[in-house]
Gaussian input, Z-matrix of N, CA and C with variables (Angstrom, degrees):
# hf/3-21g

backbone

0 1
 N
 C     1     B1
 C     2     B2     1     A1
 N     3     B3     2     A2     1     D1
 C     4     B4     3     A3     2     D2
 C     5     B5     4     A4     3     D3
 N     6     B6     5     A5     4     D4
 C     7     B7     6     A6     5     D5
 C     8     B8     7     A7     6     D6
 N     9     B9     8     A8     7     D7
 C    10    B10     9     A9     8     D8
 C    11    B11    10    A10     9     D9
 N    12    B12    11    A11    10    D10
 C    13    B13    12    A12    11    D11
 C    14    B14    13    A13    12    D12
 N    15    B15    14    A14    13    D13
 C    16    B16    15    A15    14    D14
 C    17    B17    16    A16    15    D15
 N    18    B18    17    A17    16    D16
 C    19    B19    18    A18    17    D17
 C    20    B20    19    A19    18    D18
 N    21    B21    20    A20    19    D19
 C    22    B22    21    A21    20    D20
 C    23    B23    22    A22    21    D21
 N    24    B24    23    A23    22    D22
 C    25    B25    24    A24    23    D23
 C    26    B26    25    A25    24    D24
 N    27    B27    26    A26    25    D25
 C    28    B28    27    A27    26    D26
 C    29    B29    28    A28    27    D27
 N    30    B30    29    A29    28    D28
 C    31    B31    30    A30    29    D29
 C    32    B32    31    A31    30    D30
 N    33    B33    32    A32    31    D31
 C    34    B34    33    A33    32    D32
 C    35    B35    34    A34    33    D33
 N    36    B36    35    A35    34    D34
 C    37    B37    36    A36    35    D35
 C    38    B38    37    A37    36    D36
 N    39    B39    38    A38    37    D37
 C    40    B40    39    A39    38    D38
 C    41    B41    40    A40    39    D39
 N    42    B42    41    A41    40    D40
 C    43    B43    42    A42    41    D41
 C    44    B44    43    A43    42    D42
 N    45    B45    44    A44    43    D43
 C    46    B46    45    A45    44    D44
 C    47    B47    46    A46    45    D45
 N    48    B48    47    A47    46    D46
 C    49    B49    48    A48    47    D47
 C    50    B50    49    A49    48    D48
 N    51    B51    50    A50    49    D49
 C    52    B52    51    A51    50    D50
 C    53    B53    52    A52    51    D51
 N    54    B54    53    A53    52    D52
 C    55    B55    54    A54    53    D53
 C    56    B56    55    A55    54    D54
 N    57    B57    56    A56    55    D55
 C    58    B58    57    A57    56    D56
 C    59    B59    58    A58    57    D57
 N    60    B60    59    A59    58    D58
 C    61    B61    60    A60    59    D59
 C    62    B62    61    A61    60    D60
 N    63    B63    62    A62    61    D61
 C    64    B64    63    A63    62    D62
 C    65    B65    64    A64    63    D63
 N    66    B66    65    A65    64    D64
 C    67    B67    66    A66    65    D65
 C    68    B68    67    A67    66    D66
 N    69    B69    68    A68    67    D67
 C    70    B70    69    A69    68    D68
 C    71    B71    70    A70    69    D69
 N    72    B72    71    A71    70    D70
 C    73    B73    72    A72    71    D71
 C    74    B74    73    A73    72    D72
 N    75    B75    74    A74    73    D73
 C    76    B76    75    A75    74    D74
 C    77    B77    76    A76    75    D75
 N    78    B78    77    A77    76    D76
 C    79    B79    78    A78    77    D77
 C    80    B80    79    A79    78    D78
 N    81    B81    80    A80    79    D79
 C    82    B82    81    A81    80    D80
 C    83    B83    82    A82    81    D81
 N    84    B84    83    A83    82    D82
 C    85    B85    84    A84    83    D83
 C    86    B86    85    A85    84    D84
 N    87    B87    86    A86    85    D85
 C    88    B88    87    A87    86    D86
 C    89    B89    88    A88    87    D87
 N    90    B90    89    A89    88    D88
 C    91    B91    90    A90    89    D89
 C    92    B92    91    A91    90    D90
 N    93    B93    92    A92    91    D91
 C    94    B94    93    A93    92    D92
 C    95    B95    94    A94    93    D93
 N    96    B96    95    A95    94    D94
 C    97    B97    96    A96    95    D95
 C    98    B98    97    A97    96    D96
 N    99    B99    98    A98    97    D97
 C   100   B100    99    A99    98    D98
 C   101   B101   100   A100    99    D99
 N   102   B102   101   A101   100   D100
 C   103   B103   102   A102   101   D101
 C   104   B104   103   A103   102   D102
 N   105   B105   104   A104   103   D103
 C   106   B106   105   A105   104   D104
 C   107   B107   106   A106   105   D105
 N   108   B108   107   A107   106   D106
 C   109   B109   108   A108   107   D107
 C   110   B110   109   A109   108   D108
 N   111   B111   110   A110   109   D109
 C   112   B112   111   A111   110   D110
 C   113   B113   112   A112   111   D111
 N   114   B114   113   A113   112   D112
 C   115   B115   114   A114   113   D113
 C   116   B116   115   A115   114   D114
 N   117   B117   116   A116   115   D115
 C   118   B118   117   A117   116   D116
 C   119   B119   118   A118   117   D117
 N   120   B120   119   A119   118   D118
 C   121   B121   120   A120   119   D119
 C   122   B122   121   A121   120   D120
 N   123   B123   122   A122   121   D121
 C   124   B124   123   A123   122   D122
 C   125   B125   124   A124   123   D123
 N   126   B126   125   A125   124   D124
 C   127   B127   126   A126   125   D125
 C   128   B128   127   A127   126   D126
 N   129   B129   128   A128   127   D127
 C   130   B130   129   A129   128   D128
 C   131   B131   130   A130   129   D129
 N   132   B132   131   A131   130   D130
 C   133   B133   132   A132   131   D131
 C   134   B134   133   A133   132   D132
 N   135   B135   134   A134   133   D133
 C   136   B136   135   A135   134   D134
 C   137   B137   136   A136   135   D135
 N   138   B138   137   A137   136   D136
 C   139   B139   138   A138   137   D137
 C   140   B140   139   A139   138   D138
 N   141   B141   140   A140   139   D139
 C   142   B142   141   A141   140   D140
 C   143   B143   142   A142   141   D141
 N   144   B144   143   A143   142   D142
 C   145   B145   144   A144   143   D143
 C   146   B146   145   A145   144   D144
 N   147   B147   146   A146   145   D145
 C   148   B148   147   A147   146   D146
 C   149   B149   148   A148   147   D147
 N   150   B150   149   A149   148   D148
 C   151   B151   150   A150   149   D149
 C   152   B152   151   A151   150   D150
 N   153   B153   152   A152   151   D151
 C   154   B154   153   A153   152   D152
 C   155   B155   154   A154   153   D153
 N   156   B156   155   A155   154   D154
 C   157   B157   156   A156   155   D155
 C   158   B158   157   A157   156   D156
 N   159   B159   158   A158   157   D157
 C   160   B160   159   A159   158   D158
 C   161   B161   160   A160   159   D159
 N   162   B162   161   A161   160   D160
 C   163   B163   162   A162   161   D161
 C   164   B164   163   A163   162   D162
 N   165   B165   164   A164   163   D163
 C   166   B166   165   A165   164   D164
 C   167   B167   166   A166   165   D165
 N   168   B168   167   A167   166   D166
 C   169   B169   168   A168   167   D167
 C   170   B170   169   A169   168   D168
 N   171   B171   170   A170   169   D169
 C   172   B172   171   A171   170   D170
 C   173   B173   172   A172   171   D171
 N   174   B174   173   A173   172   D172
 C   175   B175   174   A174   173   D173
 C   176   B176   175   A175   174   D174
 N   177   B177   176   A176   175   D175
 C   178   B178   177   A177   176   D176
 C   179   B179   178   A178   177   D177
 N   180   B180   179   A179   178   D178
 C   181   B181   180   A180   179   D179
 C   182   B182   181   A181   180   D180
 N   183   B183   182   A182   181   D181
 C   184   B184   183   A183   182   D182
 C   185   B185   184   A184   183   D183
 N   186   B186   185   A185   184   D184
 C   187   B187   186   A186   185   D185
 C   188   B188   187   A187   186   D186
 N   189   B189   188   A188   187   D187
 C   190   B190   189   A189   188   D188
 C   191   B191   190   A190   189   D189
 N   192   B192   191   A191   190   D190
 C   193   B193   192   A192   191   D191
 C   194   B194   193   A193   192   D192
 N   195   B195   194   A194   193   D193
 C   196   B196   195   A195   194   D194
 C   197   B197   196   A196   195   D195
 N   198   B198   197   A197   196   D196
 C   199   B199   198   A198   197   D197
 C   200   B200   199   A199   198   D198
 N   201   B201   200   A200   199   D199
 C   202   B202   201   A201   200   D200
 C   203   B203   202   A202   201   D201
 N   204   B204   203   A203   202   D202
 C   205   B205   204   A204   203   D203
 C   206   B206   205   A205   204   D204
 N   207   B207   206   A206   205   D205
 C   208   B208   207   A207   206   D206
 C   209   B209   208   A208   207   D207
 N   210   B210   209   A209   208   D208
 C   211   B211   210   A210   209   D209
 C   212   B212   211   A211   210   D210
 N   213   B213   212   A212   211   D211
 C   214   B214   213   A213   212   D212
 C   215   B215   214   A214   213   D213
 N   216   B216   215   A215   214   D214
 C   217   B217   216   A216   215   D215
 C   218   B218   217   A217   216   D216
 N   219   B219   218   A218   217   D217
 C   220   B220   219   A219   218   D218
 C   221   B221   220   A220   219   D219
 N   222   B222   221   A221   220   D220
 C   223   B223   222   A222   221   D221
 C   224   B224   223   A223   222   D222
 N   225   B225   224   A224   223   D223
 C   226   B226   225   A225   224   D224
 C   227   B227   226   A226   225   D225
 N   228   B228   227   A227   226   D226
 C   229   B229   228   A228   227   D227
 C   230   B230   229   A229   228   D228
 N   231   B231   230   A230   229   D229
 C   232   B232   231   A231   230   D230
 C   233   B233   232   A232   231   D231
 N   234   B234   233   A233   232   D232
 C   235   B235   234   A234   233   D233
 C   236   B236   235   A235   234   D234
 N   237   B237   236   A236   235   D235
 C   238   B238   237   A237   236   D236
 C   239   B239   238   A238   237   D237
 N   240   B240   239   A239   238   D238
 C   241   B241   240   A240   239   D239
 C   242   B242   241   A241   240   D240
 N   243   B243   242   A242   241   D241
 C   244   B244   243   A243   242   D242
 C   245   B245   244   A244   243   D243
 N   246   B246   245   A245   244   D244
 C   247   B247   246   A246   245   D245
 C   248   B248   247   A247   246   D246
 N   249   B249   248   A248   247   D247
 C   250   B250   249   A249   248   D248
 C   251   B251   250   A250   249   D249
 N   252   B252   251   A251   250   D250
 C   253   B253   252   A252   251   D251
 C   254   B254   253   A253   252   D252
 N   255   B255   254   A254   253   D253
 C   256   B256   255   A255   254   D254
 C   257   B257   256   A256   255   D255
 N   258   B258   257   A257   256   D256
 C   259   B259   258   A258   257   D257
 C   260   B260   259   A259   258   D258
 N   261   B261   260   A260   259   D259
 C   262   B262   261   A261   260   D260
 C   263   B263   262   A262   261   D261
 N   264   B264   263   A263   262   D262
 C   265   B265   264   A264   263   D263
 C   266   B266   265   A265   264   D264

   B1=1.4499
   B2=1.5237
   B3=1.5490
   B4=1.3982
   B5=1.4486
   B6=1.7572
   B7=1.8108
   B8=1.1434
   B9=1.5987
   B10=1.5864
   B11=1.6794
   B12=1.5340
   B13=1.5971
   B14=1.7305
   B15=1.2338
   B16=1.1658
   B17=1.6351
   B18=1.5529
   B19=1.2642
   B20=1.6938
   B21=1.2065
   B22=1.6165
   B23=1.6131
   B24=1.3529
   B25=1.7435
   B26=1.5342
   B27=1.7360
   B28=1.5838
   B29=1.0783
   B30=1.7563
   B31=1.1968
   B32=1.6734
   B33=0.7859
   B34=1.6138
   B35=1.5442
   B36=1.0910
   B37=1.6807
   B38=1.5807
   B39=1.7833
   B40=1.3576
   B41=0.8949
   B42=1.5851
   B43=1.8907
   B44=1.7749
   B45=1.1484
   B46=1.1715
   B47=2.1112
   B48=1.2699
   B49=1.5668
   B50=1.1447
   B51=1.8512
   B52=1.8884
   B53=2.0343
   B54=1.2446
   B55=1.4236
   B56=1.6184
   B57=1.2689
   B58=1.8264
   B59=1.4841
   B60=1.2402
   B61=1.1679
   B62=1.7162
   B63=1.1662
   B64=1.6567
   B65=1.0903
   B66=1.6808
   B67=1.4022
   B68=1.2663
   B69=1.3807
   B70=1.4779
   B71=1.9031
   B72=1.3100
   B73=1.6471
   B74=1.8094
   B75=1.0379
   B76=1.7996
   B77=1.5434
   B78=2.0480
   B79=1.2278
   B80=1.6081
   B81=1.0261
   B82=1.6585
   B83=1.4676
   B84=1.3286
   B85=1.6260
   B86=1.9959
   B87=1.1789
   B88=1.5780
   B89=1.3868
   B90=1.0812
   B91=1.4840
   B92=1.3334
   B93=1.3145
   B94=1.4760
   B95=1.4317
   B96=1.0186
   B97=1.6327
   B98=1.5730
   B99=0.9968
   B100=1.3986
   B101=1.7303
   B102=1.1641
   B103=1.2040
   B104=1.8182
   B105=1.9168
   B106=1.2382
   B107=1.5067
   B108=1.7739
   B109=1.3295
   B110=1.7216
   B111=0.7618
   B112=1.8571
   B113=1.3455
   B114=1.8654
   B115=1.5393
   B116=1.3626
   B117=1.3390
   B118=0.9985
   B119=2.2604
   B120=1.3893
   B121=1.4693
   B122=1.6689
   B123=1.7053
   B124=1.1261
   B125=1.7629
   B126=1.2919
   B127=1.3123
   B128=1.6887
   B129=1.9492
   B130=1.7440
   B131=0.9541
   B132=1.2579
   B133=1.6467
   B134=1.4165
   B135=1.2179
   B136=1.4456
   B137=1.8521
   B138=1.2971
   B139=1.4568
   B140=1.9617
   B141=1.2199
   B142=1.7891
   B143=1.7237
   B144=1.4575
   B145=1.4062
   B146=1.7717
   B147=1.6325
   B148=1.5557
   B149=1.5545
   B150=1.3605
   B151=2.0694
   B152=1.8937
   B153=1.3554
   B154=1.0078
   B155=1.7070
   B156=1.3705
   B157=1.5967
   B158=1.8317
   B159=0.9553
   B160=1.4585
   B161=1.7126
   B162=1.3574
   B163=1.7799
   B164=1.1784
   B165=1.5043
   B166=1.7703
   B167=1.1617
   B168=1.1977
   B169=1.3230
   B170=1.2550
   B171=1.4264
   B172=1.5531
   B173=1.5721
   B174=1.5708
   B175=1.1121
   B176=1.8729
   B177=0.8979
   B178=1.5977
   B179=1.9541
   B180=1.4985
   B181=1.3537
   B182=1.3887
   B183=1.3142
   B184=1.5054
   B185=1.5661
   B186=1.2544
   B187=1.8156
   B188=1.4060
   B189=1.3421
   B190=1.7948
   B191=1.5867
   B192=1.0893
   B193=1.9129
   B194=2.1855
   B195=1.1683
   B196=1.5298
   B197=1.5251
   B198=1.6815
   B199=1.6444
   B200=1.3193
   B201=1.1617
   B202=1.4490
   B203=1.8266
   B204=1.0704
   B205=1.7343
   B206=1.2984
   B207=0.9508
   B208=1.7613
   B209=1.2519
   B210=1.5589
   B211=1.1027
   B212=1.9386
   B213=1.3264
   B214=1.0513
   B215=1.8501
   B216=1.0735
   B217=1.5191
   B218=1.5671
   B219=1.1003
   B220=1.7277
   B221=1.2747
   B222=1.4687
   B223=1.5147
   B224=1.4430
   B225=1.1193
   B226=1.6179
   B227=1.1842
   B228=1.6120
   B229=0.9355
   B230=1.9617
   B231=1.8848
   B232=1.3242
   B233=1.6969
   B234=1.5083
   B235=1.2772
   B236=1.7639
   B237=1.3252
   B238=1.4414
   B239=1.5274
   B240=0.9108
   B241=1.9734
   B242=1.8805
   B243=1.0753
   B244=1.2696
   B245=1.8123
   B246=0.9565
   B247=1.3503
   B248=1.9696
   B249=1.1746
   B250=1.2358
   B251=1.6824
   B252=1.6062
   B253=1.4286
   B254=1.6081
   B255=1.2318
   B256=1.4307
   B257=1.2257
   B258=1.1533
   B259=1.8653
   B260=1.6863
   B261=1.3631
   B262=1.5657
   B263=1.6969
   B264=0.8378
   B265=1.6775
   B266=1.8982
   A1=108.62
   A2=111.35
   A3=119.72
   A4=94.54
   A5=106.54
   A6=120.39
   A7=88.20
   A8=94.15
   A9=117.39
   A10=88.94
   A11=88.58
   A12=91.49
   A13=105.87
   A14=131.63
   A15=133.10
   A16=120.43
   A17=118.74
   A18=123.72
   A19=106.77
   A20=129.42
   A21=136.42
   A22=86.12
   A23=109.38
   A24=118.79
   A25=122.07
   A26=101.04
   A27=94.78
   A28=109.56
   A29=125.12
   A30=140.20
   A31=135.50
   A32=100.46
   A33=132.62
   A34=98.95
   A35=133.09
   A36=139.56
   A37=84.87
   A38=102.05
   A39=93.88
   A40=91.20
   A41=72.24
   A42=121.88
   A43=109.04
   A44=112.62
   A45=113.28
   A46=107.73
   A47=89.77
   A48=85.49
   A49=127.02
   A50=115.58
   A51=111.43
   A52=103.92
   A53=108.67
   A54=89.96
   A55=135.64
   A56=94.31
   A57=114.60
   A58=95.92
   A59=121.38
   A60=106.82
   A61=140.34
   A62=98.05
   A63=95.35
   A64=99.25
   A65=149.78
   A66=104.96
   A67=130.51
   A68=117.12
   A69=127.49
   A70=105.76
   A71=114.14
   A72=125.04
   A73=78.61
   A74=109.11
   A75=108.27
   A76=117.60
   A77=95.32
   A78=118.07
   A79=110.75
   A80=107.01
   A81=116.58
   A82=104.85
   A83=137.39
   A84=139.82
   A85=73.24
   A86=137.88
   A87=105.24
   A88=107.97
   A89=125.54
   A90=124.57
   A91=117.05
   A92=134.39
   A93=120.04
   A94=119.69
   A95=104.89
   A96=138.05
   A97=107.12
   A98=126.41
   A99=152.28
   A100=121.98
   A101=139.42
   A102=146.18
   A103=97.46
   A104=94.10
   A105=103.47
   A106=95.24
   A107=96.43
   A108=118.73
   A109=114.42
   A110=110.97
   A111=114.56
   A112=107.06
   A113=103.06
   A114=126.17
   A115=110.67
   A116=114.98
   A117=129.10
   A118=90.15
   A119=103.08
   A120=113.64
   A121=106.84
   A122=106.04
   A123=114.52
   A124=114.72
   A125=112.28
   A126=133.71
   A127=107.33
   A128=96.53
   A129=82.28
   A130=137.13
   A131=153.67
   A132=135.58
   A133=108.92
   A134=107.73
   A135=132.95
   A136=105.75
   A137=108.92
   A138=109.21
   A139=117.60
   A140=86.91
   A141=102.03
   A142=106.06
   A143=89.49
   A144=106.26
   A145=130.83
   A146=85.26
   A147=88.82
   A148=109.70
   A149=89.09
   A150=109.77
   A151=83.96
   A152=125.13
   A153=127.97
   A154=81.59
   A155=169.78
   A156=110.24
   A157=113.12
   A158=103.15
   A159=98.21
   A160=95.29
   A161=120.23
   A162=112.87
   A163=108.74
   A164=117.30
   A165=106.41
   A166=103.51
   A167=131.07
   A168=164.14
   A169=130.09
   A170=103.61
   A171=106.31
   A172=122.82
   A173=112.01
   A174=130.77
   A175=126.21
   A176=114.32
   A177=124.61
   A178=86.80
   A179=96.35
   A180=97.67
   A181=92.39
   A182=114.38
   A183=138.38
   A184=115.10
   A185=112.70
   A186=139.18
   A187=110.07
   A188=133.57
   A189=105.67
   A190=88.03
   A191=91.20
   A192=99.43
   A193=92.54
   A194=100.19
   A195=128.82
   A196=116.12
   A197=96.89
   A198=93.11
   A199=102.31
   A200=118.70
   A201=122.13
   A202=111.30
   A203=106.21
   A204=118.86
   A205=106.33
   A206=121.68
   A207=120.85
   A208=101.25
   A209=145.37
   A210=154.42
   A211=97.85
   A212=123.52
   A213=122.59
   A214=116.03
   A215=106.52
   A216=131.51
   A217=96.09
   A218=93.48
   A219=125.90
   A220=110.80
   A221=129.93
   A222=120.42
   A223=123.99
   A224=147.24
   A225=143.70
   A226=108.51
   A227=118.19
   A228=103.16
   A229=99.47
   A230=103.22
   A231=91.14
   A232=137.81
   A233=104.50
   A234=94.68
   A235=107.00
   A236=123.23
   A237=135.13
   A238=104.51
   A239=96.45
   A240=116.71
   A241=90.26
   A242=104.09
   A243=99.59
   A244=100.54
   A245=129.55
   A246=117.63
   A247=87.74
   A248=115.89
   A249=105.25
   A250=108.01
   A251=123.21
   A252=135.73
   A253=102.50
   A254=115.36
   A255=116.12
   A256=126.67
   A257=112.05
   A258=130.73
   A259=106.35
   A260=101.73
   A261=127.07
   A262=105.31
   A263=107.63
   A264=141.35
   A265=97.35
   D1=129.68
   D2=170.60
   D3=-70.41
   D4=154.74
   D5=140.19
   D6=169.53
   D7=179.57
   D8=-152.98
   D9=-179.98
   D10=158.29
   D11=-179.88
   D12=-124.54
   D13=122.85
   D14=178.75
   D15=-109.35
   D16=160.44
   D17=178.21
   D18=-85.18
   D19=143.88
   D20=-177.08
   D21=-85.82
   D22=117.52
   D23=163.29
   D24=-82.54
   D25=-32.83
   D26=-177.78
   D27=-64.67
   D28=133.23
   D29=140.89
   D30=-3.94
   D31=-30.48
   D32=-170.98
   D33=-112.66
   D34=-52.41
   D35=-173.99
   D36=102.44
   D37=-144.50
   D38=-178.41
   D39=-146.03
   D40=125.55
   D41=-179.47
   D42=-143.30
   D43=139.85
   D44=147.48
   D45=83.19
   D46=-111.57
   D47=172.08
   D48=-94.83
   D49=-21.52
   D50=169.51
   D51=-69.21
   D52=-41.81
   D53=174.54
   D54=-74.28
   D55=-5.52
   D56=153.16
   D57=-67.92
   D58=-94.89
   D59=-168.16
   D60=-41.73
   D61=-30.72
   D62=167.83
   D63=-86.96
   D64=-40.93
   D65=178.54
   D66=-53.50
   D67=-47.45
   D68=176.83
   D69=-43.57
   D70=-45.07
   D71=-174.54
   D72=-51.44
   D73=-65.05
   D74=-155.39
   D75=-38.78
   D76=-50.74
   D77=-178.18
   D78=-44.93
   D79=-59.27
   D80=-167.79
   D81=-78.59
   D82=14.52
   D83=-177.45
   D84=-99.39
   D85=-42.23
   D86=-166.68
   D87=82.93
   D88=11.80
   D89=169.18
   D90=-134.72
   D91=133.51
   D92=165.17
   D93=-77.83
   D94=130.95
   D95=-170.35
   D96=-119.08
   D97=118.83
   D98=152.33
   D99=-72.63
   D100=114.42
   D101=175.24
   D102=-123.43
   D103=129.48
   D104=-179.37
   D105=-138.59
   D106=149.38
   D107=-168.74
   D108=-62.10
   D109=-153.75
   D110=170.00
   D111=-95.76
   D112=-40.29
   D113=152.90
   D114=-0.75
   D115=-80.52
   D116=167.78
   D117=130.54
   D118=20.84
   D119=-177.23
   D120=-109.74
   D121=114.54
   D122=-175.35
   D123=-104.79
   D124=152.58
   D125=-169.71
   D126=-133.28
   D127=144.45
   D128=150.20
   D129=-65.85
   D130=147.14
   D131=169.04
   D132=-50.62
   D133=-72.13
   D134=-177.03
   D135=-31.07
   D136=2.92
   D137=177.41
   D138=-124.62
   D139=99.54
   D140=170.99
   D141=-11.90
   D142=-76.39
   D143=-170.68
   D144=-65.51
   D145=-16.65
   D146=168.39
   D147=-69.77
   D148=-54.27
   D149=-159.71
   D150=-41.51
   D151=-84.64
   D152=-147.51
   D153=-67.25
   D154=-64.80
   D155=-145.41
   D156=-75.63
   D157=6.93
   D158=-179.51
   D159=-64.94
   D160=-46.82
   D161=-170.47
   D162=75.06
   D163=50.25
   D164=173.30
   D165=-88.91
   D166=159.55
   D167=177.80
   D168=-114.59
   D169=133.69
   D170=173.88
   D171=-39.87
   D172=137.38
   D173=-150.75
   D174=47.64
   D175=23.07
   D176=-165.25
   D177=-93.29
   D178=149.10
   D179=-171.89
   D180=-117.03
   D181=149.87
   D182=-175.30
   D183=-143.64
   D184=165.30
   D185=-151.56
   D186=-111.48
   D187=85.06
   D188=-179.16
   D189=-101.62
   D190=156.14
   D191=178.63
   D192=-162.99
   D193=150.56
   D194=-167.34
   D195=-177.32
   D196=153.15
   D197=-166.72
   D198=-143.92
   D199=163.97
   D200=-176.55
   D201=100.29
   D202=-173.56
   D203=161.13
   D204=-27.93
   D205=113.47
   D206=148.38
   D207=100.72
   D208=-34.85
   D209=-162.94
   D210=-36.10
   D211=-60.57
   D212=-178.83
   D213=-40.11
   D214=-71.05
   D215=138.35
   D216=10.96
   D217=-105.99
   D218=-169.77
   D219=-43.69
   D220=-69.35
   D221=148.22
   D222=-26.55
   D223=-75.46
   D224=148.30
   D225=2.86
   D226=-69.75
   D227=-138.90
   D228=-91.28
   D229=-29.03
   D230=161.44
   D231=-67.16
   D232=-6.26
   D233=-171.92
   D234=-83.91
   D235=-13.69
   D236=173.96
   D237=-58.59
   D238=-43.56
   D239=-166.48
   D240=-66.79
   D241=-51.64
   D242=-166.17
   D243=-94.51
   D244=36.43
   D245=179.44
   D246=-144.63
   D247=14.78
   D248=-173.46
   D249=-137.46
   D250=106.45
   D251=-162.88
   D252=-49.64
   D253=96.75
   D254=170.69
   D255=-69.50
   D256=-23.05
   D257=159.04
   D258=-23.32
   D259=-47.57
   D260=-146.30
   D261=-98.70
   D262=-10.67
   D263=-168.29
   D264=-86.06

């Protein structure tokens, strides 16, 4: 199993349009990916509606972990997404 734990960069955390965009980032990795709160409450990424009830917040650190094919991949490439202020984007 891939994961890694990253800091939330957007300004905002994710809300609104950075958690649009990383879900969609998730969607198109082709792998399911899980992102869990500090909570200790996990979601697919790949789901709008998950990302936002979690309510993460700027600088709040979070868990992506995935397994199988690509998982390495997919982590990488979500943890950029999420380490990079999309606000600003």
């Amino acid at each position: 199993m891939a994961e890694r734990t990253v800091t939330v960069a957007s300004a905002v955390g994710l809300h609104a349009r950075p958690a649009s965009l990383f879900s969609q980032a998730a969607a198109a990795t082709g792998v399911t990916v899980m992102l869990t709160s500090a909570a200790g409450r996990s979601v697919n990424a790949a789901s709008i509606l998950g990302v936002l009830s979690l309510g993460i917040g700027h600088g709040e650190r979070v868990t992506l972990s995935a397994e199988g094919d690509g998982a390495d991949a997919a982590i990488d490439t979500l943890a950029t997404v999420l380490e990079t202020d999309l606000d600003r984007e």
